[in-house]
C-alpha positions in Angstrom: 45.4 -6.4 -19.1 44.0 -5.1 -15.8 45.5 -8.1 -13.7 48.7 -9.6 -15.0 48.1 -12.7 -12.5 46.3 -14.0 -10.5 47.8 -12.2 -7.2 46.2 -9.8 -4.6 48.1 -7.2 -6.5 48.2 -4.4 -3.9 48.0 -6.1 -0.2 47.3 -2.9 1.5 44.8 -1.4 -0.3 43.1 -5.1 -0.4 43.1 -5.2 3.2 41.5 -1.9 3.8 38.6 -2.4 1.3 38.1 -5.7 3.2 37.7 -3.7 6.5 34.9 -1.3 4.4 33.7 -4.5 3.2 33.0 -5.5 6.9 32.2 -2.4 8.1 29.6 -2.3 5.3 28.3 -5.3 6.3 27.1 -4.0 9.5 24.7 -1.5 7.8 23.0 -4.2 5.9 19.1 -4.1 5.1 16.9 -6.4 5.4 14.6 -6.5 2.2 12.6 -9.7 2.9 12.1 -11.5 6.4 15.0 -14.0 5.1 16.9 -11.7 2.6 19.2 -8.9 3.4 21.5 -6.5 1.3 24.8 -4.6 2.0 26.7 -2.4 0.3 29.5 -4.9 -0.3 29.3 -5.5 -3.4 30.8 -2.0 -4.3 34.1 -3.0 -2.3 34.4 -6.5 -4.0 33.9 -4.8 -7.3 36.5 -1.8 -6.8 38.8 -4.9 -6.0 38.3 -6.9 -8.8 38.3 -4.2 -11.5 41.8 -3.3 -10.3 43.3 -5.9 -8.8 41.8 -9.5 -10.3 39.4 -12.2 -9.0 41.8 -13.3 -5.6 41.4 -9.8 -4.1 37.9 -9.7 -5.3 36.9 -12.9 -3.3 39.7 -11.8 -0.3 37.5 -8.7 -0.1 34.1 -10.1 -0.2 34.6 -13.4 2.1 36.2 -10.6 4.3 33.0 -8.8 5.0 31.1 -11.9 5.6 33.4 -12.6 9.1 30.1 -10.4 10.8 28.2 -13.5 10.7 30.4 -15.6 12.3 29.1 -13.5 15.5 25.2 -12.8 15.5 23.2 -14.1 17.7 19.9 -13.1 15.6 19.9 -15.7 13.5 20.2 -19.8 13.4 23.4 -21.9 13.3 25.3 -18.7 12.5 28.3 -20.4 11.1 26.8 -22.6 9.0 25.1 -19.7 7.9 28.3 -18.0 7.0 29.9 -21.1 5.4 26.6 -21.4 3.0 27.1 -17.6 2.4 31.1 -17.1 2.1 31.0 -19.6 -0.3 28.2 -18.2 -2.5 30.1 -15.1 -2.1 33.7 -15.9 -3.3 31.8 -18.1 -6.6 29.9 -14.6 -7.4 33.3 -12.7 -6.4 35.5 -15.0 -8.2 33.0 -14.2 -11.1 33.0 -10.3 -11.0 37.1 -10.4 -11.2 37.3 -12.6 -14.2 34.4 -10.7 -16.4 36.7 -7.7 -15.6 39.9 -9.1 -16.6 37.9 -10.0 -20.0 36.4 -6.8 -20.0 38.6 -4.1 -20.1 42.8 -4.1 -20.8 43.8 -0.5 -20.4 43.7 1.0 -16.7 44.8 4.2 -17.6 41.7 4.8 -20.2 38.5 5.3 -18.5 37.0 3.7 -21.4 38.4 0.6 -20.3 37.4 1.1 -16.5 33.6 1.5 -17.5 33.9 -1.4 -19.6 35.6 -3.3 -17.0 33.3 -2.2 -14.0 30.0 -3.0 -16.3 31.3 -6.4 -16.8 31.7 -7.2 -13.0 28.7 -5.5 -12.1 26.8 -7.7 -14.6 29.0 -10.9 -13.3 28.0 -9.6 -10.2 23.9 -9.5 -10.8 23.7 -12.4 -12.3 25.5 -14.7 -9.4 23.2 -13.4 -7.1 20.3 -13.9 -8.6 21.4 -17.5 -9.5 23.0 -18.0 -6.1 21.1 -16.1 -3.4 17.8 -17.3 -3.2 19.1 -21.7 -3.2 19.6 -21.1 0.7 16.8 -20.2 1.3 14.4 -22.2 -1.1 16.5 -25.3 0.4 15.2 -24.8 4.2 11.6 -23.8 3.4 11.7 -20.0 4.5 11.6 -18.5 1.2 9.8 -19.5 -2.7 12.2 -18.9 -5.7 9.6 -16.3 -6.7 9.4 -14.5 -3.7 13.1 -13.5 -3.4 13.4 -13.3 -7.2 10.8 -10.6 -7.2 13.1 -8.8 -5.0 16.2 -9.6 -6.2 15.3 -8.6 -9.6 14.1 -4.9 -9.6 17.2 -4.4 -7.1 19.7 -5.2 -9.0 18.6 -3.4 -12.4 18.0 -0.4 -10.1 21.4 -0.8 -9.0 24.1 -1.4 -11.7 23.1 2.2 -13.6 24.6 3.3 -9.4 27.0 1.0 -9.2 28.9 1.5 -12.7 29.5 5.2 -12.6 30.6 5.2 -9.0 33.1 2.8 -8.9 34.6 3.4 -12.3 35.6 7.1 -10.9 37.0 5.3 -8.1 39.1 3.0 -10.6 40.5 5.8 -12.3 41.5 7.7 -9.6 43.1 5.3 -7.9 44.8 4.8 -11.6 45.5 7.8 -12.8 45.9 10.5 -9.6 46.8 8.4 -6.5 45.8 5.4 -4.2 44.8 8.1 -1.5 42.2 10.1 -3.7 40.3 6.9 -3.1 39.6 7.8 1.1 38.0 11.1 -0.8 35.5 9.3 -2.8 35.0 5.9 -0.9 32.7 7.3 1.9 30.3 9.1 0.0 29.9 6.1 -2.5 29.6 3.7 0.4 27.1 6.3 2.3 24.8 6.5 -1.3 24.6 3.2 -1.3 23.9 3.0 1.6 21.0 5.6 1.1 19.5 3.8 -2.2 18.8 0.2 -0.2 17.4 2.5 2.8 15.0 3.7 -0.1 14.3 0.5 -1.5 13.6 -0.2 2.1 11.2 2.5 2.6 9.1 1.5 -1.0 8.8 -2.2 0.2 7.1 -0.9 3.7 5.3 1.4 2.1 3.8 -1.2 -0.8 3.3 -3.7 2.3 1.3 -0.7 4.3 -0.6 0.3 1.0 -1.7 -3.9 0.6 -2.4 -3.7 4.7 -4.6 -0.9 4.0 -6.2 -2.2 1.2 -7.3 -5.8 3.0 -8.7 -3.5 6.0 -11.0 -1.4 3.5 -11.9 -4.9 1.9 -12.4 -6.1 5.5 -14.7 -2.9 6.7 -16.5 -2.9 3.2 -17.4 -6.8 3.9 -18.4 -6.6 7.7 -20.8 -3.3 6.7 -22.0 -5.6 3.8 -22.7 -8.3 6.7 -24.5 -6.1 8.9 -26.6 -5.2 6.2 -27.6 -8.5 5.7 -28.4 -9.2 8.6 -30.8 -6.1 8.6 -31.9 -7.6 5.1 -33.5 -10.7 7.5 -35.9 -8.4 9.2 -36.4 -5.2 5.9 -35.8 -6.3 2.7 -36.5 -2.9 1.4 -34.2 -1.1 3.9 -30.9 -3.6 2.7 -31.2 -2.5 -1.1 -31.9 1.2 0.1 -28.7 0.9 2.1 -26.7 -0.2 -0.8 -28.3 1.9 -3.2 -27.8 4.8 -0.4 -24.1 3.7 -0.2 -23.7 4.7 -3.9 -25.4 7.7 -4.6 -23.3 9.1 -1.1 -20.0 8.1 -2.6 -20.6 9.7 -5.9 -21.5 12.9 -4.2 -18.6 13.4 -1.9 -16.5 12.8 -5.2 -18.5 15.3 -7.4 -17.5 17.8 -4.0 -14.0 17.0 -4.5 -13.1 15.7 -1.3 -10.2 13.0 -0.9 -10.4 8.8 -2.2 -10.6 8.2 2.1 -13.9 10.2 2.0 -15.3 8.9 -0.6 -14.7 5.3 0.7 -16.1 6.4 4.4 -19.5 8.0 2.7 -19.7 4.6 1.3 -19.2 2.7 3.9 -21.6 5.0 6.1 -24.3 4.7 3.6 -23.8 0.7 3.9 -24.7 0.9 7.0 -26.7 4.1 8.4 -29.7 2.0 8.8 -27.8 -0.5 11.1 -30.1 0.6 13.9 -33.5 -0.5 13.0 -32.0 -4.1 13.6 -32.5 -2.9 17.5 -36.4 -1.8 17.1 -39.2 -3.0 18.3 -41.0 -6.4 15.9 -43.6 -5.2 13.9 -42.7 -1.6 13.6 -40.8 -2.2 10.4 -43.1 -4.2 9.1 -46.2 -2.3 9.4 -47.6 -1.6 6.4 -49.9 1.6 7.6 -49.3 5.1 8.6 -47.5 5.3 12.3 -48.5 6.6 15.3 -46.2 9.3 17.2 -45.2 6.6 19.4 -44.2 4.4 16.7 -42.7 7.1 14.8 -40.8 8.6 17.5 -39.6 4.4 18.4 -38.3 4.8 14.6 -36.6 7.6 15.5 -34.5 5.8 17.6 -32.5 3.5 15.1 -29.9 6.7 14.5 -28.8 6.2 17.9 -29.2 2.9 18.5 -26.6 2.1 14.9 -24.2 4.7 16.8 -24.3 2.2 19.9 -24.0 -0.7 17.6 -20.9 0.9 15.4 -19.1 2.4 18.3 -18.4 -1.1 20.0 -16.3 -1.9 16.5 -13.0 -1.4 16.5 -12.0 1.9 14.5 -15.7 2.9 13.7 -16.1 5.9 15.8 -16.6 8.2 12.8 -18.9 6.1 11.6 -21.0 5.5 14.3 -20.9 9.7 14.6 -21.9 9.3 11.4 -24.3 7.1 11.3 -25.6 9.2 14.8 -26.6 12.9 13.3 -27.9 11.5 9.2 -31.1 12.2 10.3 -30.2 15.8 11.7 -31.9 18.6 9.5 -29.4 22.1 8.4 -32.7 24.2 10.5 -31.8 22.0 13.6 -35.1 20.4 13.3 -33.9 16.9 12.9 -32.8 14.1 15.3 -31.6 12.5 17.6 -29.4 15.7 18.8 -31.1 18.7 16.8 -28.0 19.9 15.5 -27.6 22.3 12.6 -25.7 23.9 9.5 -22.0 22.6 10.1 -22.6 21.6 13.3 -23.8 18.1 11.0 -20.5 16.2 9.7 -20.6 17.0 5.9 -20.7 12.8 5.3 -24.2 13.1 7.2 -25.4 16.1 5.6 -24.6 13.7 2.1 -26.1 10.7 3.3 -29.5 12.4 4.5 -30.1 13.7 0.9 -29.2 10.3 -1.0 -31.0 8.9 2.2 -34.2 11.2 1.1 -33.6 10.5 -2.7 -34.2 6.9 -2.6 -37.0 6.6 -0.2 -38.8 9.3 -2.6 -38.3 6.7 -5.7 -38.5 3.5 -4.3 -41.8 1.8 -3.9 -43.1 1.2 -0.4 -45.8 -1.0 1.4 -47.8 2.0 1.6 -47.1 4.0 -1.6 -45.6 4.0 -5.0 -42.2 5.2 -6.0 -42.5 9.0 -7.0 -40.2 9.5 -10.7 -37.3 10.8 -9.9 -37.6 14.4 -11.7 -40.8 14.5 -8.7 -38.2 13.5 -5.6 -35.3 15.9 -7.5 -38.2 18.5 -7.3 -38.4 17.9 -3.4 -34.8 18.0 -2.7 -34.4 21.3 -4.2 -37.6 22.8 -2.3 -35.9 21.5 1.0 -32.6 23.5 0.7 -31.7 25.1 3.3 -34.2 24.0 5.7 -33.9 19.9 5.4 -30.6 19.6 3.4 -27.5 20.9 2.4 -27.4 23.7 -0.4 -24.0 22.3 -1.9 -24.7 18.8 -1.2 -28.2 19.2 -3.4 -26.5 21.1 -5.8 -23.6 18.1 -6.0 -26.6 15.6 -6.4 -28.5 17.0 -9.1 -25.7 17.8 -11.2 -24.8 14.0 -10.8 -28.4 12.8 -11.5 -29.0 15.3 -14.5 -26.3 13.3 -16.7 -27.4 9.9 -14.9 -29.3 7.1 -16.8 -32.5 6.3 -15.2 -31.5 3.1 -14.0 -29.3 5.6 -11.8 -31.7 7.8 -10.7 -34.7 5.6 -10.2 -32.2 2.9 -8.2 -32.6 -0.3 -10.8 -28.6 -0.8 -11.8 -27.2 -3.6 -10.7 -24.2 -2.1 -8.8 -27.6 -0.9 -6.4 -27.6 -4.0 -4.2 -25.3 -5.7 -1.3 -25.7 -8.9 -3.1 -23.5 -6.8 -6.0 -21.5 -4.9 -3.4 -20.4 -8.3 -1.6 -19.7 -9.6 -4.8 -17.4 -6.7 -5.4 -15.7 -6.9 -2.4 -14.2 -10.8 -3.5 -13.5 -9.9 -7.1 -10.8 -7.4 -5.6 -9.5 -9.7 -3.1 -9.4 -12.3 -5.5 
């Protein structure tokens, strides 16, 4: 048998795992805002492989003496009371499955079968034990801490085992001192895998942050388009229909996921500014004047004013600013040309185009859509974007014509709002 009794076995070498133990405690890492995790559990282990379930729970109540002192939490001590005794039950477990587990401490057969029954005794206490605290008082659910306690724990027995078995055996079979060589860097990788586990946890709860913000910006461009949709009923489906056929062309160029989500967004919105014109002007049914037309002209800025006072919408509203600018520097509001135009305007000026072409007005009917393709490419170069043409009418050529004449029923904020809550659902 691995423990002949029921004694601390080797006092010494109990007493300096219990000061790792509370060194190791020190370096714990907080995986929830009410759940932490140490590297303990290696100490206690090492302990009760070796030395039998009174040095394991020596070692792990040992490492729990921290508590008795921080000032960061509430009712400390009752905190550690709650805690040492969880500890020495999950402890007291860990030594016994070992003693059951494995007879022979000179055959490292025995050790691995002796260090994969405490680490199991171990896994399973905690996740029976560890979460009742904090269920009890209301700061945790059972599920919450169980969905963390879980994948932690499978993660770290195939760690665990290997380590402290070749700890076991040296302590066995070469001498008590090869331990010091191999106790560090066990603690220190460890250490190093719940830092890790750390780091995945921020970055899933910085990939969900993200994702509510894009829901967030997707439903506030939705709303401003609605609120357009009062005063131009045309211009709102244009804008969502707009909002499409930009996305899918910054993804046939290849640019990033982000892009693809801003030329969206920008297309949701890059009428914005005809909210701020003057009554009537939309709603004219006739040719314009200049004056009216050059009044029109004005929504590009006007959305950029209206944009820029949003938190985190600068690009947009620069967006939003030059879609109207032409690649010959003919356009407006700023006459800019060739690169000079952000590529997401230079996108959103030919799906911009595109629509109005097929789309029926008060004044005309909607042209078929080989007609308006017809236009786009004669405009190359003078109006619009070479590659962003090209990008477009590779997309429309394998399109149905409920794409290319505007009809599907993605082509609508009613549809894009309605998007928006299925994924937050």
């Amino acid at each position: 048998m691995l423990v002949a009794g029921v004694g601390l076995g080797s006092p010494a070498s109990v007493a300096v795992l219990a000061a790792i133990a509370l060194f190791a405690e020190t370096q714990s890492v907080n995986l929830t805002p009410v759940f932490e995790m140490s590297v303990a559990s290696v100490t206690f282990i090492f302990a009760a492989v070796l030395f039998g379930p009174l040095a394991a729970v020596v070692v792990a109540v040992s490492g729990l003496l921290v508590d008795l002192w921080r000032d960061d939490v509430e009712e400390p001590r009752l905190r550690w009371l709650v805690w040492t005794c969880s500890r020495a039950l999950v402890a007291g477990a860990a030594g016994l499955a070992a003693r059951v587990g494995g007879a022979d401490p000179a055959t490292l057969g025995s050790l691995l079968a002796a260090v994969t029954a405490a680490s199991a005794a171990d896994a399973a206490g905690d996740l029976l034990l560890t979460p009742i605290p904090p269920v009890i008082r209301g700061k945790a659910s059972w599920r919450e801490l169980t969905r963390a306690l879980v994948p932690l724990q499978l993660s770290a027995i195939p760690l665990h085992v290997p380590v402290i078995t070749l700890l076991a055996y040296a302590y066995k079979s070469v001498s008590p001192w090869s331990v010091v060589l191999f106790v560090v860097p066990a603690i220190a990788a460890q250490r190093l895998f719940l830092l890790y586990r750390e780091q995945r946890e921020t970055a899933q709860q910085l990939g969900d942050a993200n994702l509510r913000l894009e829901r967030a910006n997707l439903s506030f461009a939705a709303a401003l388009v609605a609120t357009l949709d009062a005063r131009d009923r045309y211009t709102a489906g244009h804008s969502a229909a707009v909002a499409i056929y930009s996305r899918d062309i910054v993804a046939r160029m290849g640019l990033t996921e982000d892009q693809q989500q801003l030329a969206h967004l920008c297309g949701l919105v890059h009428d914005i500014g005809k909210v701020g014109l003057p009554p009537g002007l939309l709603e004219k049914t006739g040719a314009l004047t200049l004056d009216e037309r050059r009044q029109m002209e004005e929504h590009a800025a006007i959305g950029e004013r209206i944009l820029a006072n949003v938190d985190d919408y600068q690009e947009i509203a620069n967006i939003v600013r030059h879609h109207h600018e032409r690649v010959d520097g003919n356009g407006y509001p700023d006459a800019l040309f060739g690169d000079k135009i952000p590529l997401i305007s230079r996108v959103i000026a030919v799906a911009d185009a595109y629509n109005a072409m097929t789309s029926d007005r008060p004044y005309r009917d909607a042209m078929p859509s080989r007609v308006a393709r017809l236009r786009l490419a004669q405009a190359v170069e003078s109006q619009f974007d070479t590659s962003v043409v090209a990008a477009f009418e590779a997309i429309l050529a394998a399109a149905p014509e409920s794409y290319r004449s505007g009809v599907r029923q993605d082509f609508s904020v009613r549809a894009n709002e309605l998007r928006v809550q299925l994924a937050s659902g």
